[in-house]
C-alpha positions as CSV (number, residue, x, y, z in Angstrom):
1,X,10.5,-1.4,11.5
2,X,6.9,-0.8,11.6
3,X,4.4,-3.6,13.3
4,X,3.5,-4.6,9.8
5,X,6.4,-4.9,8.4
6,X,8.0,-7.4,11.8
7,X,4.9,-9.7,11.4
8,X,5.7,-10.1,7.2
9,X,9.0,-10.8,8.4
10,X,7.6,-13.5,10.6
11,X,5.3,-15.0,8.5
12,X,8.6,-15.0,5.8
13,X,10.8,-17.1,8.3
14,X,7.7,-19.6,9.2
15,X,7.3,-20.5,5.1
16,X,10.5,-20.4,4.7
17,X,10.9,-23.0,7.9
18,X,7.6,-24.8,6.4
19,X,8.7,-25.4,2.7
20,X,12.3,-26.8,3.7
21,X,10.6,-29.1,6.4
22,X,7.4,-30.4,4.0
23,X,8.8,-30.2,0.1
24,X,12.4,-30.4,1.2
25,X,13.1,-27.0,-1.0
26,X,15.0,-23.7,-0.1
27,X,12.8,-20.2,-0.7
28,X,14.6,-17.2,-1.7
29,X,13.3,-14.4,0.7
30,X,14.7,-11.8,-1.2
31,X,13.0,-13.1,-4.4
32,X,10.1,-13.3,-2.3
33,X,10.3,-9.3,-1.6
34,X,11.6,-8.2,-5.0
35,X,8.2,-7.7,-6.8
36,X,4.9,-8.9,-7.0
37,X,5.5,-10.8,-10.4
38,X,8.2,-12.5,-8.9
39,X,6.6,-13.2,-5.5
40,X,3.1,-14.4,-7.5
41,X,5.2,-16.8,-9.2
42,X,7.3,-18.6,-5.8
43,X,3.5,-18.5,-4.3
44,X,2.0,-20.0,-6.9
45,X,4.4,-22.9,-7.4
46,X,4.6,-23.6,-3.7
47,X,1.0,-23.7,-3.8
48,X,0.9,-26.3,-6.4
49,X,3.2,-29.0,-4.7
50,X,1.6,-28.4,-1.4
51,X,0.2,-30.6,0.1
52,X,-0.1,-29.1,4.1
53,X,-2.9,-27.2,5.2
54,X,-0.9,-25.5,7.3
55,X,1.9,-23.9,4.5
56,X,-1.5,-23.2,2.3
57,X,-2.6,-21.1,4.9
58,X,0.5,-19.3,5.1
59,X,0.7,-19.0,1.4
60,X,-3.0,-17.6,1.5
61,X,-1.3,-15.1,4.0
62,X,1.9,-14.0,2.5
63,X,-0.1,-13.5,-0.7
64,X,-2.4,-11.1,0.8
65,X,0.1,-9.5,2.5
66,X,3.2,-9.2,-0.6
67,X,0.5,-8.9,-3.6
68,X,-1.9,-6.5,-1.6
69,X,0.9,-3.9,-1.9
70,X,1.6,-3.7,-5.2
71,X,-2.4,-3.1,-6.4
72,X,-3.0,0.8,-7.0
73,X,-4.3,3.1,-4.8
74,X,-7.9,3.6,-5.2
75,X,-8.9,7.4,-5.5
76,X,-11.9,8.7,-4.1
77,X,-13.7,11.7,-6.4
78,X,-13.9,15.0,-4.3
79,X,-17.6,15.1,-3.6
80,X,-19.5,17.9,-5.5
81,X,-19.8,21.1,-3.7
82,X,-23.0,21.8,-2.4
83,X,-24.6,25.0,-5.0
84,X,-24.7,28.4,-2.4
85,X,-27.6,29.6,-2.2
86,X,-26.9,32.7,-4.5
87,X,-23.8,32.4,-6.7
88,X,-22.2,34.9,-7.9
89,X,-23.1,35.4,-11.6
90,X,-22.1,38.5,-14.2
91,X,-24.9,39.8,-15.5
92,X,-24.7,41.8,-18.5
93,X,-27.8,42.9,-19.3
94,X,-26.8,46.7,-19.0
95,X,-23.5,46.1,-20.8
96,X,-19.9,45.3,-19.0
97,X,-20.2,48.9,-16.7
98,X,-24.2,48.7,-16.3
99,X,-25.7,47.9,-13.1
């Protein structure tokens, strides 16, 4: 388990721990970490009836962390190849064989 992965795993436990102790409601970690629709959805309600700065910031956290995941990889375009100075080019002037 990767350093990233152990401190999600914290943070999981601590709003787990938070919502039971300030809206008296059980969190489904596994619904939590199924997919971003479904962990958007357990954010955003636990968001609404919150009323704690402190599981607000962890919400703010976990939806960095869960949501960030799921958004697509940005590519970066190649950059063009700089032109050489003298490229070569066919020249048929004289014909395929010509010189």
């Amino acid at each position: 388990m990767s350093e990233a992965e152990l401190e999600t795993a914290r943070l999981l436990a601590r709003f787990k721990l938070q919502v039971r102790r300030s809206l008296d409601r059980s969190i489904n970690l596994a619904e939590l970490q199924a997919g971003p629709a479904e962990a958007a959805a357990v954010l955003d309600e636990i968001e609404a009836l919150a009323g704690d700065e402190a599981l607000l910031t962890l919400v703010a956290c976990l939806r960095e962390r869960l949501l960030v995941r799921s958004a697509p990889a940005i590519e970066v375009p190649d950059a063009p190849r700089p032109m050489n100075e003298r490229t070569m080019i066919r020249d048929y002037r004289f014909g395929a064989r010509g010189g």
